[in-house]
Each structure stands twice: as structure tokens, then as C-alpha cells.
CHARMM-style PDB file with segment names, atoms N, HN, CA, C and O in Angstrom:
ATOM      1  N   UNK     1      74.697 109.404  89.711  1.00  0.00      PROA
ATOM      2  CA  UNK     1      73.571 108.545  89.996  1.00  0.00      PROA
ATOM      3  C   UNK     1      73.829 107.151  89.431  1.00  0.00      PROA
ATOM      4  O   UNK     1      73.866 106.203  90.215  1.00  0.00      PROA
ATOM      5  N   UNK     2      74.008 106.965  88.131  1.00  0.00      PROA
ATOM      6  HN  UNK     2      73.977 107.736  87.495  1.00  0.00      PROA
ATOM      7  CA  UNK     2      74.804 105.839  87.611  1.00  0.00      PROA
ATOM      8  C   UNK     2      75.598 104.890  88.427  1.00  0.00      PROA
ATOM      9  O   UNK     2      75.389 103.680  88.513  1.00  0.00      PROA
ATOM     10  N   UNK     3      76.582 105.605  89.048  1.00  0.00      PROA
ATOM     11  HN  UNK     3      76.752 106.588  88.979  1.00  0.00      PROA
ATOM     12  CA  UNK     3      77.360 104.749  89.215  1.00  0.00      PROA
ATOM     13  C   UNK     3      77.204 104.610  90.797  1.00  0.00      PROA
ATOM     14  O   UNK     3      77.818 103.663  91.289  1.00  0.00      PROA
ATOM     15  N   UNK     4      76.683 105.183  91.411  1.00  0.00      PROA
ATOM     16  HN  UNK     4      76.184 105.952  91.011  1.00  0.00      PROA
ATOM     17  CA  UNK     4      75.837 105.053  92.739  1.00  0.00      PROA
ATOM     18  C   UNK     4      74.825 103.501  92.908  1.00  0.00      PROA
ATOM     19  O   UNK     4      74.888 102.503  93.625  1.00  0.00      PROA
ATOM     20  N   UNK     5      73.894 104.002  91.782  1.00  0.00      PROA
ATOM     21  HN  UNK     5      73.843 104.813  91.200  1.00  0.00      PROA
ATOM     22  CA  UNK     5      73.307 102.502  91.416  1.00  0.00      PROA
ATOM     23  C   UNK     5      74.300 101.420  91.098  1.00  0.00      PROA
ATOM     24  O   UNK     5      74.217 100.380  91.752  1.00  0.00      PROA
ATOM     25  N   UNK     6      75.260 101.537  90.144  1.00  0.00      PROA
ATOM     26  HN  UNK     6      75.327 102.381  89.613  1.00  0.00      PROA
ATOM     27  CA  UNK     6      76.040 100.484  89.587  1.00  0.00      PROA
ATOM     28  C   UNK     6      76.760  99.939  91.018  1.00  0.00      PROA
ATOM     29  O   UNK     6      77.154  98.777  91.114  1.00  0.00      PROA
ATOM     30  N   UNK     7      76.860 100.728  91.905  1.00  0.00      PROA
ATOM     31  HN  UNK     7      76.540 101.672  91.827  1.00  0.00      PROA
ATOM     32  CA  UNK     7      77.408  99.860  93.478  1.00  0.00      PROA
ATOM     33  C   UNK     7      76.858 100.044  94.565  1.00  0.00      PROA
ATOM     34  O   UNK     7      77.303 100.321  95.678  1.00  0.00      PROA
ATOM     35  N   UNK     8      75.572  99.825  94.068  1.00  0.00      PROA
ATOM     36  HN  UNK     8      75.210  99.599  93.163  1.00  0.00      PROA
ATOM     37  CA  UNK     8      74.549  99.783  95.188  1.00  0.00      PROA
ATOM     38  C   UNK     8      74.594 100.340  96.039  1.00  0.00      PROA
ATOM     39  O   UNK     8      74.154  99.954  97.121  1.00  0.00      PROA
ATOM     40  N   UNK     9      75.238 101.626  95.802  1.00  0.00      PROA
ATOM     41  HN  UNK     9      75.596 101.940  94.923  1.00  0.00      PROA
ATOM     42  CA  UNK     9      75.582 102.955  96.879  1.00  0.00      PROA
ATOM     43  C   UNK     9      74.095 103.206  97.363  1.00  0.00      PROA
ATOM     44  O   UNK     9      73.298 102.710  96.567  1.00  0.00      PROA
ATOM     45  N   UNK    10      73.472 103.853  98.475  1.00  0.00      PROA
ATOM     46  HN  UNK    10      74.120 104.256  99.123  1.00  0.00      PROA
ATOM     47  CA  UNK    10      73.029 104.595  98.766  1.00  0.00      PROA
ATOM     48  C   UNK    10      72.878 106.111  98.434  1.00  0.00      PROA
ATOM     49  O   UNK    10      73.568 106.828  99.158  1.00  0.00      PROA
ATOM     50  N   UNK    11      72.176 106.711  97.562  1.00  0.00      PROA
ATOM     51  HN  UNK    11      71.615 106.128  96.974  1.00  0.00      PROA
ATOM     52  CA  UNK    11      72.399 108.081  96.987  1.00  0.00      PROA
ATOM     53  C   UNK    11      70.665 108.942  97.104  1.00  0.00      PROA
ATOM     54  O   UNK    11      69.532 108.487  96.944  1.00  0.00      PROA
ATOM     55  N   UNK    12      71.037 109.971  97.362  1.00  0.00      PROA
ATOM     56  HN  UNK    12      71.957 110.341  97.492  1.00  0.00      PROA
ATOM     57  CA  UNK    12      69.772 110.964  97.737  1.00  0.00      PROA
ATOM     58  C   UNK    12      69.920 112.325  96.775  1.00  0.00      PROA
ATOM     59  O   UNK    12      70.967 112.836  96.380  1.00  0.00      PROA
ATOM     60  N   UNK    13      68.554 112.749  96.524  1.00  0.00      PROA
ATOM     61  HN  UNK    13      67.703 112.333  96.845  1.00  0.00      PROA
ATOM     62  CA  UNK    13      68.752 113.972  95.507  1.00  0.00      PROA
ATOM     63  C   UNK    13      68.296 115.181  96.315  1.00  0.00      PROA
ATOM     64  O   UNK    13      67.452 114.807  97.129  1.00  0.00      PROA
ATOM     65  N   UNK    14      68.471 116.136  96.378  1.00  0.00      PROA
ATOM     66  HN  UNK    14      69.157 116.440  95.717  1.00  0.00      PROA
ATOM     67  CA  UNK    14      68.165 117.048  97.027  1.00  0.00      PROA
ATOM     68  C   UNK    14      67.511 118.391  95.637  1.00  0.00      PROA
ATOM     69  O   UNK    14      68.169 118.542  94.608  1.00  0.00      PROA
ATOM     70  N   UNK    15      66.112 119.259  95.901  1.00  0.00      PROA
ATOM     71  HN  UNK    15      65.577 119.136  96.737  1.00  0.00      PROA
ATOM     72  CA  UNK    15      65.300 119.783  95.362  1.00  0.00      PROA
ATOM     73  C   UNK    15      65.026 121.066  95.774  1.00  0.00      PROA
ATOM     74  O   UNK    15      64.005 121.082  96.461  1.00  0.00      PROA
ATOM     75  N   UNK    16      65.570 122.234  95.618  1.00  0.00      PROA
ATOM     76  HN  UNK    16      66.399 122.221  95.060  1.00  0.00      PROA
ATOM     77  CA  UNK    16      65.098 123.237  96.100  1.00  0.00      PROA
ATOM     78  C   UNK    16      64.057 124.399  95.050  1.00  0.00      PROA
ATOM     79  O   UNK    16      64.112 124.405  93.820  1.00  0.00      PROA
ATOM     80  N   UNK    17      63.239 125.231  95.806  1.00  0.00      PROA
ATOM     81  HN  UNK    17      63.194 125.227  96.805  1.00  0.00      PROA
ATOM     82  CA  UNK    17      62.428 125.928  95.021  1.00  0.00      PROA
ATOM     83  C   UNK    17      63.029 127.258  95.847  1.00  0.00      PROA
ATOM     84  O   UNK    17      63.128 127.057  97.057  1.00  0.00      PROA
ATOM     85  N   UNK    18      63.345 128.264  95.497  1.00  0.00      PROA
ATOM     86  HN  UNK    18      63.265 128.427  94.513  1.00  0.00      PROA
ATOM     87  CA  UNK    18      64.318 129.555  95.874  1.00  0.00      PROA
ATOM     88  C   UNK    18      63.020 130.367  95.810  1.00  0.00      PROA
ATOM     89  O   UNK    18      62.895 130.999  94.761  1.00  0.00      PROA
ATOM     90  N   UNK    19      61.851 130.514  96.854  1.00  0.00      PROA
ATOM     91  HN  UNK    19      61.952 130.001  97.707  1.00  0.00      PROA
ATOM     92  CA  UNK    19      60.508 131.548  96.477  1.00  0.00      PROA
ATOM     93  C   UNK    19      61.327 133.091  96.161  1.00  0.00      PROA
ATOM     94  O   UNK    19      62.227 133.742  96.692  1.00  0.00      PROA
ATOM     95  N   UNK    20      60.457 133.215  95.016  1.00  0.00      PROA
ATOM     96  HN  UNK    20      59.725 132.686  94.585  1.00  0.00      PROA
ATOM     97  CA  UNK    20      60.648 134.284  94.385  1.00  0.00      PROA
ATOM     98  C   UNK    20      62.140 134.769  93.697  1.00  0.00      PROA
ATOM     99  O   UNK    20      62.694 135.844  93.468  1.00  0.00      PROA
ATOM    100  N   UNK    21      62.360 133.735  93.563  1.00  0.00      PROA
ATOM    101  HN  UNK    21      61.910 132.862  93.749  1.00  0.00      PROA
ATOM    102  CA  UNK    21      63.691 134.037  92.628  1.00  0.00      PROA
ATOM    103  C   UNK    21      63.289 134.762  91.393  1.00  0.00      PROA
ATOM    104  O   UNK    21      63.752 135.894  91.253  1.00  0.00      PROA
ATOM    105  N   UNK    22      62.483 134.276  90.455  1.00  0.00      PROA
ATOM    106  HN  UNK    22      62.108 133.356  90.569  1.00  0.00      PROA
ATOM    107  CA  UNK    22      62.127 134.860  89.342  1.00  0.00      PROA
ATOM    108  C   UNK    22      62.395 136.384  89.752  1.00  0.00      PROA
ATOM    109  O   UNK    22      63.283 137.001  89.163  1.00  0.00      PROA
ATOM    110  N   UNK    23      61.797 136.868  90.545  1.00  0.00      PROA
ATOM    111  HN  UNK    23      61.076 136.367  91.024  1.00  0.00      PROA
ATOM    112  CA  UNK    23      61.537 138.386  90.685  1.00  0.00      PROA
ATOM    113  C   UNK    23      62.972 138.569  91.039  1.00  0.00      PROA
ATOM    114  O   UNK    23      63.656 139.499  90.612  1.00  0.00      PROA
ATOM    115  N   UNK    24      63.275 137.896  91.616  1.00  0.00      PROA
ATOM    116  HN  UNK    24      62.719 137.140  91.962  1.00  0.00      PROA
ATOM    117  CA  UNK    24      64.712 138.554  92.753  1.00  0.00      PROA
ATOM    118  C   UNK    24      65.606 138.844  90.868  1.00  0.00      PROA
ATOM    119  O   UNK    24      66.186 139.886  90.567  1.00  0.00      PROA
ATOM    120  N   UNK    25      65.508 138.075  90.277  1.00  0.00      PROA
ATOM    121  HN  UNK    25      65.036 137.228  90.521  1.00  0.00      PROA
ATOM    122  CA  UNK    25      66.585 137.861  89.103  1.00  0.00      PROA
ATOM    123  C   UNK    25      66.432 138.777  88.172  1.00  0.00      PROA
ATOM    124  O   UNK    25      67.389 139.384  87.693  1.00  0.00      PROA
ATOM    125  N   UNK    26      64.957 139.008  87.753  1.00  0.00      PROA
ATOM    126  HN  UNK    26      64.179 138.515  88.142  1.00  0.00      PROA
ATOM    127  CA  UNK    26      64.401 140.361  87.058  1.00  0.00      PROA
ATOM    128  C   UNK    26      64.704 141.800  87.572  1.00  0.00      PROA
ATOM    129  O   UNK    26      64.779 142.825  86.895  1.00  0.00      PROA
ATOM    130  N   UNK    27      64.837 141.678  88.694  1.00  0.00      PROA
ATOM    131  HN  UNK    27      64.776 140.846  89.245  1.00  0.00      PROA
ATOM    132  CA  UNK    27      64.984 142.977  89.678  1.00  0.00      PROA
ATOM    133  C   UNK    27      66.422 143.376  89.447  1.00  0.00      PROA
ATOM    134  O   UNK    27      66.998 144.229  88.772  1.00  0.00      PROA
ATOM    135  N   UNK    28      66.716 142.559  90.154  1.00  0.00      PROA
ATOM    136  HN  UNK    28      66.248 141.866  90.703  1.00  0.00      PROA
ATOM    137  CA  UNK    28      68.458 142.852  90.552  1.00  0.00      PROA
ATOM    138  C   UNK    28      69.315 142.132  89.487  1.00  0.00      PROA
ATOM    139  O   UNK    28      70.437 142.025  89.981  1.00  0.00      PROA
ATOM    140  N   UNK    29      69.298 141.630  88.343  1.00  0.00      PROA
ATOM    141  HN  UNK    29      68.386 141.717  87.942  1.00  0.00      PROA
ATOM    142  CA  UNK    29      70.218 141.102  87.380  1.00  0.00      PROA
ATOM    143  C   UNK    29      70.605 139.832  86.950  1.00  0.00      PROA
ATOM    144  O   UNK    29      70.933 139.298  88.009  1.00  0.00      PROA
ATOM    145  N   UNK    30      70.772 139.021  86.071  1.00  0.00      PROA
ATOM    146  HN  UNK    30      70.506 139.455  85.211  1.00  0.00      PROA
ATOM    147  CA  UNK    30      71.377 137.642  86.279  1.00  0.00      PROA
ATOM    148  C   UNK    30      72.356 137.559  87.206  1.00  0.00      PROA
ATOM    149  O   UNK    30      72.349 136.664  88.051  1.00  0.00      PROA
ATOM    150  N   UNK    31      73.766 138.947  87.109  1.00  0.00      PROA
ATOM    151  HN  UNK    31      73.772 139.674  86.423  1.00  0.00      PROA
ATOM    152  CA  UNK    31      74.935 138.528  88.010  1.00  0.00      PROA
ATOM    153  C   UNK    31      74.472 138.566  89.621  1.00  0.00      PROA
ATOM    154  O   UNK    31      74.929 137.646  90.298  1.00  0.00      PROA
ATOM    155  N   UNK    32      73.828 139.293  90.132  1.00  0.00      PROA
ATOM    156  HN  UNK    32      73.456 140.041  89.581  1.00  0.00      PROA
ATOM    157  CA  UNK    32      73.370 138.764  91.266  1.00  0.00      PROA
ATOM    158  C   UNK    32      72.472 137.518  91.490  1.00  0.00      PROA
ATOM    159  O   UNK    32      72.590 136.708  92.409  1.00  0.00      PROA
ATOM    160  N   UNK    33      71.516 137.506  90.451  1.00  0.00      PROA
ATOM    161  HN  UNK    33      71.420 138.164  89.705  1.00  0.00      PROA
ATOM    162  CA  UNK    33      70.901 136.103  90.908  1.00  0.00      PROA
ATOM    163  C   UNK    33      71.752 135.176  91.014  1.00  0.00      PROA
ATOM    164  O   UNK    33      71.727 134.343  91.920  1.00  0.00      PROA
ATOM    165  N   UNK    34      72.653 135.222  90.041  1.00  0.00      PROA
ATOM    166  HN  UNK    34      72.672 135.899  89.305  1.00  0.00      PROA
ATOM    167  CA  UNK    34      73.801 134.058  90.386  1.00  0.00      PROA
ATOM    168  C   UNK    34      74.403 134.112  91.475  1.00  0.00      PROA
ATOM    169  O   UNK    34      74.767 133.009  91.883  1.00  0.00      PROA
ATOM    170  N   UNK    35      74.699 135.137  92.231  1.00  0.00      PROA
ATOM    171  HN  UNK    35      74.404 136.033  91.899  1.00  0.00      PROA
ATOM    172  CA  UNK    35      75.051 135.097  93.217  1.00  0.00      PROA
ATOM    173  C   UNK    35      74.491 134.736  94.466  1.00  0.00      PROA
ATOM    174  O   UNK    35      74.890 134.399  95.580  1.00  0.00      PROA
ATOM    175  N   UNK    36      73.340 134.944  93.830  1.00  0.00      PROA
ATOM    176  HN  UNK    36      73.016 135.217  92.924  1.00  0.00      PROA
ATOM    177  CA  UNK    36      71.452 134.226  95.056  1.00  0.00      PROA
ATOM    178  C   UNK    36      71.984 133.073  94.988  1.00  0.00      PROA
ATOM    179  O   UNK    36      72.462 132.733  96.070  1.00  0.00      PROA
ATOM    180  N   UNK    37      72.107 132.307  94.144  1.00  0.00      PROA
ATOM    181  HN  UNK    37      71.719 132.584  93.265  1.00  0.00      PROA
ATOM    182  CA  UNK    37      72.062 130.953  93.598  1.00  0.00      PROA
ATOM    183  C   UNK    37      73.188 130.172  94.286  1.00  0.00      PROA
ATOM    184  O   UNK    37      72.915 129.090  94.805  1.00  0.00      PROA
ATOM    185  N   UNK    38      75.186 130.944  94.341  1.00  0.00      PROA
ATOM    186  HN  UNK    38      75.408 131.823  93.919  1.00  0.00      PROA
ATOM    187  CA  UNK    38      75.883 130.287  94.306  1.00  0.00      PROA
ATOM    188  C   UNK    38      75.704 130.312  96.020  1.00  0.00      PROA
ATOM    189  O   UNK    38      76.034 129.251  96.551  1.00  0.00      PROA
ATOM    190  N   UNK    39      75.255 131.317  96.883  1.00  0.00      PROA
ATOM    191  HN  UNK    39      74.986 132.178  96.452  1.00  0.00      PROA
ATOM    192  CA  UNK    39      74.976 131.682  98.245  1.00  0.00      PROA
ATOM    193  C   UNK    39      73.672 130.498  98.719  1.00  0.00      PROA
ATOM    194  O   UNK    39      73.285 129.810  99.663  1.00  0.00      PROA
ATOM    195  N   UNK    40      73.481 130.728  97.828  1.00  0.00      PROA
ATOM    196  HN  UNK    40      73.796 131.287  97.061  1.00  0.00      PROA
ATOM    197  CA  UNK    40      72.674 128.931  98.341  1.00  0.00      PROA
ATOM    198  C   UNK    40      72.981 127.815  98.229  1.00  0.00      PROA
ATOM    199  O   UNK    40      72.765 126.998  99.123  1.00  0.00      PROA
ATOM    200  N   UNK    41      73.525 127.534  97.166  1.00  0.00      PROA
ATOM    201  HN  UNK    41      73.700 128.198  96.439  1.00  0.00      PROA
ATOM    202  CA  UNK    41      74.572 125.955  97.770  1.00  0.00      PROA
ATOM    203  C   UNK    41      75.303 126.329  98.581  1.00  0.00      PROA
ATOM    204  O   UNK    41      75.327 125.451  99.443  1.00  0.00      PROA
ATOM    205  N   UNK    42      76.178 127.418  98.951  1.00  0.00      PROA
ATOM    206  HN  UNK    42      76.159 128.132  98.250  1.00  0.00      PROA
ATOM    207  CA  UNK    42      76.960 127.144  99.722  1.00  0.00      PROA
ATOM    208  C   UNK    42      76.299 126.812 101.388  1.00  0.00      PROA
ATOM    209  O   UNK    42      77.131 126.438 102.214  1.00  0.00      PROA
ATOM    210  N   UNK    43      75.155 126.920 101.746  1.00  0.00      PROA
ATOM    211  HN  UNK    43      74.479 127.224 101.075  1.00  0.00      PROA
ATOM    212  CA  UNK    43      74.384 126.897 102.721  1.00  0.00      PROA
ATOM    213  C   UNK    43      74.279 125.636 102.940  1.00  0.00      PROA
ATOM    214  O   UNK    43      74.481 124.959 103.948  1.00  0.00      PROA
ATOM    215  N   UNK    44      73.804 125.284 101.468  1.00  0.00      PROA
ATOM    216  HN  UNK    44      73.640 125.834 100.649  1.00  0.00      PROA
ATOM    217  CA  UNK    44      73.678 123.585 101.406  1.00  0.00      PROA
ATOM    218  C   UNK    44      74.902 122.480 101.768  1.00  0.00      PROA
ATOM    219  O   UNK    44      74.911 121.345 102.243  1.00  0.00      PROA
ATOM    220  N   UNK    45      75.718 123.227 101.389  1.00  0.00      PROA
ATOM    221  HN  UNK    45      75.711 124.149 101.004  1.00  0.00      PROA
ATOM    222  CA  UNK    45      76.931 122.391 101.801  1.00  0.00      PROA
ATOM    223  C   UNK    45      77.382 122.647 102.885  1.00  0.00      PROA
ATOM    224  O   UNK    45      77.840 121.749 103.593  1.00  0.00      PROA
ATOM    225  N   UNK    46      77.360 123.854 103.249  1.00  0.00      PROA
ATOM    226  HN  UNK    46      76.988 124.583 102.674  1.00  0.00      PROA
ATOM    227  CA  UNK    46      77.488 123.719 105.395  1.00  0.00      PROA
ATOM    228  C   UNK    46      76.428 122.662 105.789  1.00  0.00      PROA
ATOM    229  O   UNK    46      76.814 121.606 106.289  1.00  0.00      PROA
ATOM    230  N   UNK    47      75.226 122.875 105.605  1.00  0.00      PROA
ATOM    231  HN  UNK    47      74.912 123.733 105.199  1.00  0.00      PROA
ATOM    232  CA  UNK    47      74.084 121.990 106.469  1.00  0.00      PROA
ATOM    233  C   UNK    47      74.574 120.888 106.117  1.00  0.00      PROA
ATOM    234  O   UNK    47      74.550 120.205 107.140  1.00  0.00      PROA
ATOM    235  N   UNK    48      75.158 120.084 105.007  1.00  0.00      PROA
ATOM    236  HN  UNK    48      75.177 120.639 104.176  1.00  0.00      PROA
ATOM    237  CA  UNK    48      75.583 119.093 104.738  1.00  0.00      PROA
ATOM    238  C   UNK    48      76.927 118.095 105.055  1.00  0.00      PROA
ATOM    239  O   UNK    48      77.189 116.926 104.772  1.00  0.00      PROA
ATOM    240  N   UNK    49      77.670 119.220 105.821  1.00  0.00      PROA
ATOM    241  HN  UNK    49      77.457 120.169 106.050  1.00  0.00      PROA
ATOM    242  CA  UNK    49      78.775 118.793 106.314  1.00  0.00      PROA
ATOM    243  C   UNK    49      78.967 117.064 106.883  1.00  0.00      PROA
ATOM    244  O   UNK    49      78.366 116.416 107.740  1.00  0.00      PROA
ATOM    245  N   UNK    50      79.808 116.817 106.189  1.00  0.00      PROA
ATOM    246  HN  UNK    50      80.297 117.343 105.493  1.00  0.00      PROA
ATOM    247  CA  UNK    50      80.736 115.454 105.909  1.00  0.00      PROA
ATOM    248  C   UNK    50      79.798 114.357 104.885  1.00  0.00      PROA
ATOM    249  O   UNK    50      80.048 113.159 104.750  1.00  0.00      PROA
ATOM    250  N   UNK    51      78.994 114.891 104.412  1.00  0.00      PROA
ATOM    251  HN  UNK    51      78.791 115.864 104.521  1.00  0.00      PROA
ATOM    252  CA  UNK    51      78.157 114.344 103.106  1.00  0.00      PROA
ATOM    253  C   UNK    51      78.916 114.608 101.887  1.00  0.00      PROA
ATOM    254  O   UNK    51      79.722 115.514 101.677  1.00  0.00      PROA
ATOM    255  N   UNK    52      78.560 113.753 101.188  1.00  0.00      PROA
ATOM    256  HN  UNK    52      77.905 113.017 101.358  1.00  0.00      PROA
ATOM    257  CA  UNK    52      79.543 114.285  99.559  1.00  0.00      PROA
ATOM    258  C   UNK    52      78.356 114.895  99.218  1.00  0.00      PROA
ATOM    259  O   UNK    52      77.240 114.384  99.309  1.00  0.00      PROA
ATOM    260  N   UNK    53      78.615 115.965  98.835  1.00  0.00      PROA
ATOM    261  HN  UNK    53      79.522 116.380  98.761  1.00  0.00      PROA
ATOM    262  CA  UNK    53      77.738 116.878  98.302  1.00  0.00      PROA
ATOM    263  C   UNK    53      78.390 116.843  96.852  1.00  0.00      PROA
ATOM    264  O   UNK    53      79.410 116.192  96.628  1.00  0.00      PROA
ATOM    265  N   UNK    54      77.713 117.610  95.859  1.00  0.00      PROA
ATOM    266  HN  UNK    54      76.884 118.139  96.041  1.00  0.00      PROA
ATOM    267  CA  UNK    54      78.440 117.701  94.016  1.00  0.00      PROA
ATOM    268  C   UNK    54      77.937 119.118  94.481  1.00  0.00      PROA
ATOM    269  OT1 UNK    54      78.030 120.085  93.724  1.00  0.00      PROA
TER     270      UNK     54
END
């Protein structure tokens, strides 16, 4: 973000709320929620294709 501003880049934040994660994570484990979790950026970064995504 810094350095986006520092060259007057154009930069956007993106915000997601995962409904019902809490439960999904209690249920089924941290190692799967993480796996909820890493299965969702990766979604994000298809829909995002040729964007710099982090």
C-alpha cells in the first residue's frame, strides 16, 4: 500500500467475510479451515486473472 501511494499507483483492497466459517473451523478443525481459507484465495486469484494479486 505504501509504496502504491508513494507512486501514485492505483491500488484496491479486497474484503471477504467466509459465512460461517467460525462453525466450519470448530467443526471440522483448524487444518481444514485452512484449507477453506487457502481454497478461497485461490478462487480469488482465478477471478482475478492478470491483476497482481498478493
Amino acid at each position: 500500500m505504501r509504496a502504491a501511494l508513494r507512486a501514485h499507483t492505483p491500488v484496491g483492497l479486497l474484503m471477504l467475510d467466509v459465512d460461517h466459517f467460525k462453525l466450519f473451523n470448530d467443526h471440522y478443525g483448524h487444518p481444514a479451515g485452512d484449507r477453506c481459507l487457502r481454497t478461497v484465495a485461490e478462487v480469488v486469484r482465478r477471478v482475478c486473472f492478470g491483476a497482481r494479486v498478493m
